[in-house]
C-alpha positions as CSV (number, residue, x, y, z in Angstrom):
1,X,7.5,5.9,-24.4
2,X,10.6,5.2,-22.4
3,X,13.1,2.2,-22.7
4,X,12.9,1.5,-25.9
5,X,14.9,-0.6,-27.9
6,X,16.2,1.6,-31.1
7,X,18.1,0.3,-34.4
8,X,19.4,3.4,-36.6
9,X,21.0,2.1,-39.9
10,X,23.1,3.7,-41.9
11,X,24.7,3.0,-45.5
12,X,28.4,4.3,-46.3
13,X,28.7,8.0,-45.4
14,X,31.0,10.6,-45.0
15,X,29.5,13.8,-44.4
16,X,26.2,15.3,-42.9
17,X,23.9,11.8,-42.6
18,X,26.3,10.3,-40.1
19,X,26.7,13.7,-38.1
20,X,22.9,13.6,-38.0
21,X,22.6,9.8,-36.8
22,X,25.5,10.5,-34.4
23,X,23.4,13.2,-33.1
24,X,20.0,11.2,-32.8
25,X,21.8,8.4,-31.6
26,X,23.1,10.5,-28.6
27,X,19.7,12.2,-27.6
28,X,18.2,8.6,-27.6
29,X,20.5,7.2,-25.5
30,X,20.4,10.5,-23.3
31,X,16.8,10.1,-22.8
32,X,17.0,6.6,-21.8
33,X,16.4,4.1,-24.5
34,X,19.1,1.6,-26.0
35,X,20.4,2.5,-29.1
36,X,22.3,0.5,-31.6
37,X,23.9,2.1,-35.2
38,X,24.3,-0.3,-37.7
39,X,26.5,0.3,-40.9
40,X,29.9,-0.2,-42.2
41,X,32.7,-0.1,-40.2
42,X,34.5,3.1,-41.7
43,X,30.9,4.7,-40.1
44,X,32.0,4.1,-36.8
45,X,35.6,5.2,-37.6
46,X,34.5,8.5,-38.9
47,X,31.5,9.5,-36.6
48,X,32.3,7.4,-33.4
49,X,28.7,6.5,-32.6
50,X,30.1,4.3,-29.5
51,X,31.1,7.3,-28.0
52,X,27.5,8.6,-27.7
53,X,26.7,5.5,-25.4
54,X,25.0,3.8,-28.5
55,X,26.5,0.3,-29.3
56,X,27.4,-0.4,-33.0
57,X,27.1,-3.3,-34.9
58,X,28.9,-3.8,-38.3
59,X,27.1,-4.3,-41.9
60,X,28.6,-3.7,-45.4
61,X,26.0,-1.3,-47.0
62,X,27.1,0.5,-49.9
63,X,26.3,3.9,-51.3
64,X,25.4,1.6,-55.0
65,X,23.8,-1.5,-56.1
66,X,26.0,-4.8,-55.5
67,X,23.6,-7.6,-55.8
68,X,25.7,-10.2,-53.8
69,X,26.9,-8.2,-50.8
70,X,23.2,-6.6,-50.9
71,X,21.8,-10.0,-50.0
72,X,24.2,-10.9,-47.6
73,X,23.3,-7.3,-46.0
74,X,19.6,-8.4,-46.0
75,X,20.3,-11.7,-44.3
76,X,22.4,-10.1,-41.6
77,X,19.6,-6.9,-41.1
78,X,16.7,-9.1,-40.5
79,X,19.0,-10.7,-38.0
80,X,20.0,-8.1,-36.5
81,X,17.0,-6.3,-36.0
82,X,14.3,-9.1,-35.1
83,X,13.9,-7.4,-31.6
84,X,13.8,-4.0,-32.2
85,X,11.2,-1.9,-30.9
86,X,11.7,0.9,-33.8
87,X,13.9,0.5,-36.6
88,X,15.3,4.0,-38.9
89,X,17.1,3.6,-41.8
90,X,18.8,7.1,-43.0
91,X,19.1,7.2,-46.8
92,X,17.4,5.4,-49.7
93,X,19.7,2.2,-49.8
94,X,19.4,1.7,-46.0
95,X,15.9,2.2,-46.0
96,X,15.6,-0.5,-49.1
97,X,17.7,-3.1,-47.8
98,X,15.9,-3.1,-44.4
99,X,12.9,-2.8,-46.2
100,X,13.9,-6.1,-48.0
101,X,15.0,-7.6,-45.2
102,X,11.0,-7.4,-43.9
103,X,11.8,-5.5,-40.7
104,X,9.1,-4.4,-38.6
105,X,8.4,-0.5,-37.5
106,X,10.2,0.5,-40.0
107,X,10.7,4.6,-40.4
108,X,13.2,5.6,-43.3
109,X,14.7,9.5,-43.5
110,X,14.7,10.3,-47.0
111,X,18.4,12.4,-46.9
112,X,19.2,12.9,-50.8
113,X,17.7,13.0,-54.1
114,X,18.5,10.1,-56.1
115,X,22.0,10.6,-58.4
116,X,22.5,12.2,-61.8
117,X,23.5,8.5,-63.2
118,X,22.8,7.1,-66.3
119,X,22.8,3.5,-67.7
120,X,21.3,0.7,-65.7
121,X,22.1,2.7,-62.5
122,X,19.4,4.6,-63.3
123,X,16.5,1.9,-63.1
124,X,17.7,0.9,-59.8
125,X,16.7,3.9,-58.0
126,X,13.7,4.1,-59.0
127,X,12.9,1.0,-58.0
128,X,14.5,1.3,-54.4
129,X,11.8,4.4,-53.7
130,X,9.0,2.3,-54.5
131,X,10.3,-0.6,-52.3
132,X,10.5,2.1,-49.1
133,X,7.5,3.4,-50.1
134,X,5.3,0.9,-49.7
135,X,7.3,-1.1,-47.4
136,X,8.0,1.7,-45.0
137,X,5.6,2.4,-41.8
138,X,6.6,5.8,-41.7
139,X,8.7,7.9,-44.3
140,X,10.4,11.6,-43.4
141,X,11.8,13.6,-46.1
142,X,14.5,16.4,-45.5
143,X,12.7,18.4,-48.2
144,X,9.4,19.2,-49.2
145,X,10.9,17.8,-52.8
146,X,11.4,14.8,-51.2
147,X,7.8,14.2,-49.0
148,X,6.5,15.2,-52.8
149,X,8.6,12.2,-54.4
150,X,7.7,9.5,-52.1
151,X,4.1,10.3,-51.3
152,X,3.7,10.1,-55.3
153,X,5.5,6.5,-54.7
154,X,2.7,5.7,-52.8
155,X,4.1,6.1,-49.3
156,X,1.6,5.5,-46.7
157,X,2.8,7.7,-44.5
158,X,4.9,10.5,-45.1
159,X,6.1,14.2,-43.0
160,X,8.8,16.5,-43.7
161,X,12.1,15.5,-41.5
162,X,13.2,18.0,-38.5
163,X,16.6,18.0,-38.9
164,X,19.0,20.6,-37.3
165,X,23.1,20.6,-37.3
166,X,24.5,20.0,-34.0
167,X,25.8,22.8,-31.8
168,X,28.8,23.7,-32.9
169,X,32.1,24.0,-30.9
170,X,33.5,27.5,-30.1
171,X,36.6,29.0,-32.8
172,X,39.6,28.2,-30.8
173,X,41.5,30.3,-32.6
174,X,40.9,34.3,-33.9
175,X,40.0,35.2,-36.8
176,X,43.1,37.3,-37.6
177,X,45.1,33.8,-37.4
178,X,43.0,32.2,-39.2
179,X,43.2,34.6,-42.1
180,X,47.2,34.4,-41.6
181,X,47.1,31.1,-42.3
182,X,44.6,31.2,-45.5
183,X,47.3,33.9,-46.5
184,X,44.4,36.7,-46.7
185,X,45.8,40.0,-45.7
186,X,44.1,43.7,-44.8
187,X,40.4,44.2,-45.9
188,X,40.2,41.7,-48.5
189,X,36.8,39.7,-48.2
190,X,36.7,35.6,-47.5
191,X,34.2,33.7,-48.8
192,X,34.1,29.9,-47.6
193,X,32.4,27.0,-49.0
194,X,31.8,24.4,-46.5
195,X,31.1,21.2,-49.0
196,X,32.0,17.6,-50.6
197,X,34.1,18.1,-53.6
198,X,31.3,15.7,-55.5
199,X,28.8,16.7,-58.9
200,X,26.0,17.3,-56.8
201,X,28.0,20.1,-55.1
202,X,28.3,22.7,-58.0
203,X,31.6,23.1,-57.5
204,X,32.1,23.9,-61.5
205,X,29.9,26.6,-61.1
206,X,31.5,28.1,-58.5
207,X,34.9,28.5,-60.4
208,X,32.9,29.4,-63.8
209,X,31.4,32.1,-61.1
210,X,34.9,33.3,-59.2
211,X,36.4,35.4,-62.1
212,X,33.2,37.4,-62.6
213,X,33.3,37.8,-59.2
214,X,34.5,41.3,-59.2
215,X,33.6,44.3,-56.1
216,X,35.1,47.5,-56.0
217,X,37.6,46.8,-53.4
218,X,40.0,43.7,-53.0
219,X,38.8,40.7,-55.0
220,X,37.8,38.2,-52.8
221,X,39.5,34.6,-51.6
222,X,37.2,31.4,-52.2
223,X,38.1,28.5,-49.5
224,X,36.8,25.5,-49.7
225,X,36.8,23.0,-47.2
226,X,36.2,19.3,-48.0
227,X,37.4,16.5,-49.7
228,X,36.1,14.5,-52.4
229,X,36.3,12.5,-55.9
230,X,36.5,15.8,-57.8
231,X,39.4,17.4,-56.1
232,X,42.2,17.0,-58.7
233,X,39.7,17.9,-61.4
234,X,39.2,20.9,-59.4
235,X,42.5,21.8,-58.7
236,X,43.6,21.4,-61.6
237,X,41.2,24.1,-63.4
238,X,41.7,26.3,-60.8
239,X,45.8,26.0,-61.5
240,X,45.2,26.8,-65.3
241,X,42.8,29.3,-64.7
242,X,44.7,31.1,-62.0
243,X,41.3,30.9,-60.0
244,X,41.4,33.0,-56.3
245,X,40.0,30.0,-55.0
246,X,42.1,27.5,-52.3
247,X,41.1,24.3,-52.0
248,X,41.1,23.3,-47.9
249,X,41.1,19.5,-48.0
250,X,39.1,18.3,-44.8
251,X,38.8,20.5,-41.8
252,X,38.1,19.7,-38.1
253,X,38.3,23.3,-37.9
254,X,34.9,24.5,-39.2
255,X,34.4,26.7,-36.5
256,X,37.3,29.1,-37.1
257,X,36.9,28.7,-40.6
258,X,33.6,30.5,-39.7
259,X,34.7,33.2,-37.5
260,X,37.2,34.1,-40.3
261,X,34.8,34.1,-43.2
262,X,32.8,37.5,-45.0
263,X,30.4,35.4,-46.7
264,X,29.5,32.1,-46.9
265,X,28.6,30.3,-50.2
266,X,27.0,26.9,-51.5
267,X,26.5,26.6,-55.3
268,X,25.0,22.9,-54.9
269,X,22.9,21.3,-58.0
270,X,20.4,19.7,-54.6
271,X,20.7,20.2,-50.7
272,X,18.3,18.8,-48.1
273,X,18.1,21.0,-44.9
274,X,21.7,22.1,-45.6
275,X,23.3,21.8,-42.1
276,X,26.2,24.0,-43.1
277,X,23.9,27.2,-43.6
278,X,22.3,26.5,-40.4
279,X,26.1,26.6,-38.7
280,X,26.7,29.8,-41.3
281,X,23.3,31.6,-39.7
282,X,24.5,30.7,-36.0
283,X,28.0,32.3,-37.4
284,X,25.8,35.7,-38.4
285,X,27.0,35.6,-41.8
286,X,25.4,36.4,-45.1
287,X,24.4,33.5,-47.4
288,X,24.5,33.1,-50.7
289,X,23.2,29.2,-52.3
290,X,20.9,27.5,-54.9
291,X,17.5,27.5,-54.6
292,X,17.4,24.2,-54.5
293,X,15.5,20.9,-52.2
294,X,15.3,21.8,-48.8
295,X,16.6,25.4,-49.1
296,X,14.1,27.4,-50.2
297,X,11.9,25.5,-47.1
298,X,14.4,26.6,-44.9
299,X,16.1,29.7,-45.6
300,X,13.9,31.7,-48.3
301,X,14.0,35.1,-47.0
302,X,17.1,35.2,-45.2
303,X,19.8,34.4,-47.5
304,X,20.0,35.4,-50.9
305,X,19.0,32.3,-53.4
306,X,20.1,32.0,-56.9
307,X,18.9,29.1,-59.8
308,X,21.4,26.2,-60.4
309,X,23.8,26.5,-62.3
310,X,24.0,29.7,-62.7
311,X,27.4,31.1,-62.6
312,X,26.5,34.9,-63.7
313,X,23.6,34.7,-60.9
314,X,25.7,33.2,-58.5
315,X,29.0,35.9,-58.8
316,X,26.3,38.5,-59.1
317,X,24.6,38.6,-56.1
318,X,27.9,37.3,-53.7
319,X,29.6,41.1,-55.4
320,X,26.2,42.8,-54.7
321,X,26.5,41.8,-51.2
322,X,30.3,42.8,-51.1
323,X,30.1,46.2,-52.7
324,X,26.8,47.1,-50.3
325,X,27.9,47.1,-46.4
326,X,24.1,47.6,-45.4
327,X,23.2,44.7,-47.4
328,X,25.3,42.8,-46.0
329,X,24.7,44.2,-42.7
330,X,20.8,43.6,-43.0
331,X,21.9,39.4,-44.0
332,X,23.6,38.8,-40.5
333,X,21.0,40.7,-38.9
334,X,19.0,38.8,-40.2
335,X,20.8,35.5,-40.0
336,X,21.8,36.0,-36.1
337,X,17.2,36.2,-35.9
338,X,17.0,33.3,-37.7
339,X,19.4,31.1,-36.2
340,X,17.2,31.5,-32.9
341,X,13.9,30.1,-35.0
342,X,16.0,27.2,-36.7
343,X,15.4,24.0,-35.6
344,X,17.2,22.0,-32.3
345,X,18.5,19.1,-31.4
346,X,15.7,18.8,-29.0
347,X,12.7,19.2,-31.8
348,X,14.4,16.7,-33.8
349,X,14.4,13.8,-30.8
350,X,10.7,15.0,-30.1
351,X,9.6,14.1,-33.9
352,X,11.6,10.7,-33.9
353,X,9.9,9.5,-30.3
354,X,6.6,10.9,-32.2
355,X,6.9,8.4,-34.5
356,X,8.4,5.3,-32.9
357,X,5.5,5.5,-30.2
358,X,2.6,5.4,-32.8
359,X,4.4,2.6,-34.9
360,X,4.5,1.0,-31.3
361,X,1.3,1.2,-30.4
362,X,0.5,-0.4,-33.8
């Protein structure tokens, strides 16, 4: 169905949601139809979804409950997106908030589990899942955690999400400058961790992890690259601890980062898809994560999963896979075979259009 007239909305965001609307928002408006991203403004600052041909239109939705500016959000939504042809809200507090504001052919991407919070945080939640559920035409769920959680809300309609990380941008630089500049010299092993310094990222388990950590050649370096609330909690631990771990700050340089690392890590408490071992695969380099939401639906098989919170799990397999070269050798194999199977851009756009037909035809 050509021509159509498209609303993606989006709540505050700084990581891989609004690299995955950018995304969709630039195969829609690619394939013809007119595309408008709605969210707050430090959304289009960060993820420039006017560069993709879309046009953006501004709405203060927050990443928590804040009952007046909510309402005022509704109002201006239902405004907003009167004329739509499709409307797809990306995260739980979108999804509500258009779902209060009584849009029609409405689909809402489930991209996260709802917070570790407690107090009266913790009813709200709750209470926003039902809302999509049974407000939603159409849900999608990055994990099969997720489909499980809303079609037990009572979702009428519910599939799991395709969602794939963009093609990534050649290194520009080599790896033996990139390892100069990380300070890393002769054979000694990088692993990177390409994450949000935030709770749900496991970050404490990773530096519980990095002392036992302990092959029989050169201990390794940990870099991290991200930015986040916990970052002087972090770095301060890793200071009195004497940790071999280097905090990166934010990096536009993900690709060289890469093409520089041994191994790459992610300790996370919940993932969806994880679009940063999809790039790590198309880098051919051995995994090691949780086995947690959408990873086990993903990447069972081809990286080497360990349970939550489990430091001495964690820093045992990442030195198994140091001290044994045709281990490791058999994981990028391995990762290089299934980066080819992994999910494109294009199987993504052909889902969406999937959806926004039928609700049309409706």
């Amino acid at each position: 169905m050509s021509g159509m007239r498209i609303a993606l909305v989006i709540a505050v965001s700084s990581g891989g949601v609004g690299h995955h609307v950018r995304s969709l928002a630039a195969g829609l408006v690619a394939d013809g139809h007119r595309v408008v991203v709605i969210g707050p403004e430090v959304t289009e600052e960060l993820f420039a979804f006017t560069a993709t041909g879309a046009s953006f239109a501004a709405v203060d939705i927050g990443g928590g409950p804040r009952p007046g500016r909510d309402t005022a959000a509704v109002v201006r939504l239902r405004a907003l997106l009167a004329g739509a042809d499709a409307v797809h809200a990306h995260g739980l507090r979108a999804g509500a908030l258009c779902a209060l504001a009584r849009v029609r052919r409405l689909v809402v991407t489930m991209h996260n589990a709802p917070p570790a919070v407690e107090g009266p945080s913790s009813l709200v939640f709750p209470v926003l899942q039902r809302i999509v559920a049974r407000r939603a035409d159409a849900v999608l769920g990055v994990s099969g955690d997720l489909v499980r959680r809303m079609r037990a809300c009572g979702a009428r309609r519910v599939e799991l999400a395709v969602v794939t990380a963009p093609p990534m941008a050649p290194a520009k630089r080599t790896r033996e400058e990139v390892r100069s500049e990380l300070g890393v010299a002769g054979e000694r092993p990088v692993l990177l961790v390409v994450a949000r310094l935030a709770e749900q990222k496991g970050l404490d388990v990773l530096l519980e992890a990095a002392p036992a950590i302990t092959p029989a050649g050169p201990a390794p370096l940990i870099a991290v690259a991200g930015d986040g609330p916990l970052k002087k909690e972090l770095s301060t631990r890793i200071d009195a601890e004497g940790l071999p771990v280097r905090l990166l700050g934010h990096r536009a340089d993900i690709p060289d980062l890469l093409a520089a690392a041994d191994m790459f890590v992610l300790p996370s408490r919940w993932e969806g898809p994880s679009l940063v071992i999809m790039e790590a695969l198309r880098a051919g380099l051995p995994v090691v994560a949780t086995r947690v939401g959408g990873i086990p639906d993903l990447y069972a098989g081809v990286a080497l999963l360990v349970p939550p919170g489990d430091a001495a799990a964690l820093a045992g397999e990442v030195t198994h896979v140091l001290d044994d070269p045709d281990l490791a050798e058999r994981l990028r194999r391995g990762a290089a075979h299934a980066a080819v199977r992994l999910p494109t851009v294009e199987d993504t756009l052909e889902q969406v259009l999937r959806v926004y037909a039928s609700l049309a035809k409706r």
